[in-house]
C-alpha positions in Angstrom: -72.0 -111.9 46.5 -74.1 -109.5 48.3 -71.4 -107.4 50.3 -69.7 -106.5 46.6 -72.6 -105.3 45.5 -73.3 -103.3 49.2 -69.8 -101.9 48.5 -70.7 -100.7 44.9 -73.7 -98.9 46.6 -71.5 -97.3 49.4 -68.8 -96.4 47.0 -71.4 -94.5 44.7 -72.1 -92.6 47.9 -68.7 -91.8 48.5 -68.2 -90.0 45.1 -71.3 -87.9 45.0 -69.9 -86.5 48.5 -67.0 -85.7 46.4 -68.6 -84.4 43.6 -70.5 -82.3 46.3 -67.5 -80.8 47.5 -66.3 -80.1 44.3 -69.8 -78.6 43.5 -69.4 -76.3 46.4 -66.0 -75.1 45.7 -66.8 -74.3 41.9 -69.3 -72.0 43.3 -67.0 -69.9 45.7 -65.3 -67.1 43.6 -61.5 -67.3 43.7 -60.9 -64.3 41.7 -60.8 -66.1 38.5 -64.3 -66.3 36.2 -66.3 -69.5 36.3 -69.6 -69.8 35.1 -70.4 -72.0 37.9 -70.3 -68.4 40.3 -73.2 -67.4 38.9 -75.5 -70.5 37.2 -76.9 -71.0 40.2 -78.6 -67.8 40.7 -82.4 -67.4 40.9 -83.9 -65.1 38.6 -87.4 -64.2 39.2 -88.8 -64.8 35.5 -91.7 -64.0 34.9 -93.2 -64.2 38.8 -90.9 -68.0 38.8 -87.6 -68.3 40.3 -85.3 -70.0 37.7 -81.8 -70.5 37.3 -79.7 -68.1 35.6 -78.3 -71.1 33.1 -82.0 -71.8 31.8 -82.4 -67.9 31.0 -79.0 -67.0 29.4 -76.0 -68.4 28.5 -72.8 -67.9 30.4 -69.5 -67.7 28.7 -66.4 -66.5 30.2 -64.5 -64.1 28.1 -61.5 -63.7 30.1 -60.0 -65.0 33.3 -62.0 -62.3 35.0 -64.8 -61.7 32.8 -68.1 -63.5 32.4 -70.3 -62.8 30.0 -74.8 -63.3 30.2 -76.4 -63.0 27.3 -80.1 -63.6 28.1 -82.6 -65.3 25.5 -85.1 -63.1 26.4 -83.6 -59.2 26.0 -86.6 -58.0 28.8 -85.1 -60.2 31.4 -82.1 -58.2 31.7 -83.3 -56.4 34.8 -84.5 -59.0 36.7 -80.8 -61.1 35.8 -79.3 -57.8 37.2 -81.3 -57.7 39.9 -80.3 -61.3 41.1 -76.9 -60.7 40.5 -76.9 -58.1 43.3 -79.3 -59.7 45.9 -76.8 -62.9 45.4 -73.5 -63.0 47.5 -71.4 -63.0 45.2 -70.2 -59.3 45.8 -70.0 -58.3 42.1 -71.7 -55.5 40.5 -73.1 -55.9 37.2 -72.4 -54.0 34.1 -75.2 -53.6 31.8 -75.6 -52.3 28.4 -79.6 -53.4 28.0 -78.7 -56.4 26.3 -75.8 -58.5 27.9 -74.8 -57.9 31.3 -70.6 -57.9 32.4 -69.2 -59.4 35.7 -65.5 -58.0 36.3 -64.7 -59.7 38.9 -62.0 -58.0 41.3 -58.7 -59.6 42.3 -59.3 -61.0 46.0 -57.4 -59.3 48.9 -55.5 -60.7 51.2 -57.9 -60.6 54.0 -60.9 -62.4 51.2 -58.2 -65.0 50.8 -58.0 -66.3 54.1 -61.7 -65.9 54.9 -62.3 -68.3 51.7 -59.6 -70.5 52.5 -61.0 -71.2 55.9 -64.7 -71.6 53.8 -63.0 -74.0 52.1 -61.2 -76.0 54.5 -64.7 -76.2 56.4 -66.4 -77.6 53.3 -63.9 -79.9 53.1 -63.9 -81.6 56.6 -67.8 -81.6 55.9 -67.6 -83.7 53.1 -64.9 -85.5 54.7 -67.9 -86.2 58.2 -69.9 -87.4 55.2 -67.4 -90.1 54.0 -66.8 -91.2 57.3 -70.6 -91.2 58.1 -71.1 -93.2 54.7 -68.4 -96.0 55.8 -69.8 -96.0 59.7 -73.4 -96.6 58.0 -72.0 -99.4 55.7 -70.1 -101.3 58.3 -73.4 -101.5 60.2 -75.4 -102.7 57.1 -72.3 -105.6 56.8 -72.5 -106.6 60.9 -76.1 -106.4 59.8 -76.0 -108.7 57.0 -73.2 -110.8 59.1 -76.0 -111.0 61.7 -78.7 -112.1 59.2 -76.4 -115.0 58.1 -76.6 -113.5 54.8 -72.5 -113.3 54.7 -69.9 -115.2 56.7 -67.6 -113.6 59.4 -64.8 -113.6 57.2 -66.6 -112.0 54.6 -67.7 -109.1 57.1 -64.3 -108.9 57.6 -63.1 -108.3 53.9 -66.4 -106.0 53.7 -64.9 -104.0 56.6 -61.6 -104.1 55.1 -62.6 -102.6 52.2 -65.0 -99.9 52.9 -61.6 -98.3 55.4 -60.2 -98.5 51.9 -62.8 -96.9 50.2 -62.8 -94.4 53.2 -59.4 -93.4 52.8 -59.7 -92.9 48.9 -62.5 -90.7 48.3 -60.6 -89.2 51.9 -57.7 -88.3 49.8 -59.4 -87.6 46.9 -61.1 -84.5 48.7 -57.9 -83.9 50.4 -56.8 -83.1 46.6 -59.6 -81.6 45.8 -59.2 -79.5 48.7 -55.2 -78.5 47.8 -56.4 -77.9 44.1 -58.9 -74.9 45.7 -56.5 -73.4 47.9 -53.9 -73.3 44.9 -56.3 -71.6 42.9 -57.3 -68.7 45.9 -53.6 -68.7 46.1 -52.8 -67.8 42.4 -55.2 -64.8 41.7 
């Protein structure tokens, strides 16, 4: 049947919008160390920007500790140097041959600025789902239209691309919940 297979396509979309959202939320610092914060970083190595992961490795020592320990020991300033052009807000420690993030418990005011960043990036990826199911319906009324599928099978398509919708929906509604419990606890 060609709209199951449609579906399977639009449902693949939904869940990279997910993974998206949980992509950008593993990036924002909540006051408790994730590598994520920081693998992401460009370091200018050797006159190429590369990502911090492909340099060093990452380890977090501690809920507020990450740990770099570069492969290549004359990197160490540039890594540092990255650190603090990133916006992260963290100032390195360095001892010449790993480099320390402590990073700081999050006032009360850094809370609700990230909890509003959050909320944002959720409703984003939340337009994208939406967006994904709005383009899928008109690939069905397409398909409908090119007597590829029957009216009643456009209507089952329809059907269940709302209940897609409303799943990958809720599932970055949780996603969502989970992040703000998380700014909440530290």
């Amino acid at each position: 049947m060609v709209s199951r297979q449609y579906l399977k396509e639009i449902e693949e979309l939904m869940k990279k919008t997910v993974e998206s959202t949980r992509r950008e939320f593993a990036e924002l610092r909540s006051g408790r160390a994730n590598p994520k914060m920081v693998e992401g970083i460009r370091v200018n190595y050797y006159g190429a920007p590369t990502l911090l992961k492909e340099i060093a490795t990452i380890n977090v020592l501690e809920a507020r500790l990450i740990v770099i320990s570069p492969y290549d020991p004359s990197s160490v300033k540039e890594i540092e140097k990255a650190i603090l052009q990133s916006n992260l807000g963290i100032t390195p420690m360095c001892d010449g041959k790993i480099i320390r993030l402590m990073i700081p418990p999050l006032s009360e005011e850094r809370r609700n600025e990230l909890a509003k960043i959050v909320k944002k990036t959720a409703e984003e990826g939340k337009v994208s789902i939406r967006t994904i199911r709005r383009d899928g319906k008109e690939g069905v009324r397409k398909m409908e239209k090119d007597k590829k599928i029957s009216e009643d099978e456009r209507f089952k398509a329809e059907e269940e691309l709302q209940k897609l919708t409303d799943k990958y929906i809720r599932e970055t509604d949780n996603v969502l919940e989970d992040k703000e419990k998380e700014l909440r606890e530290f």
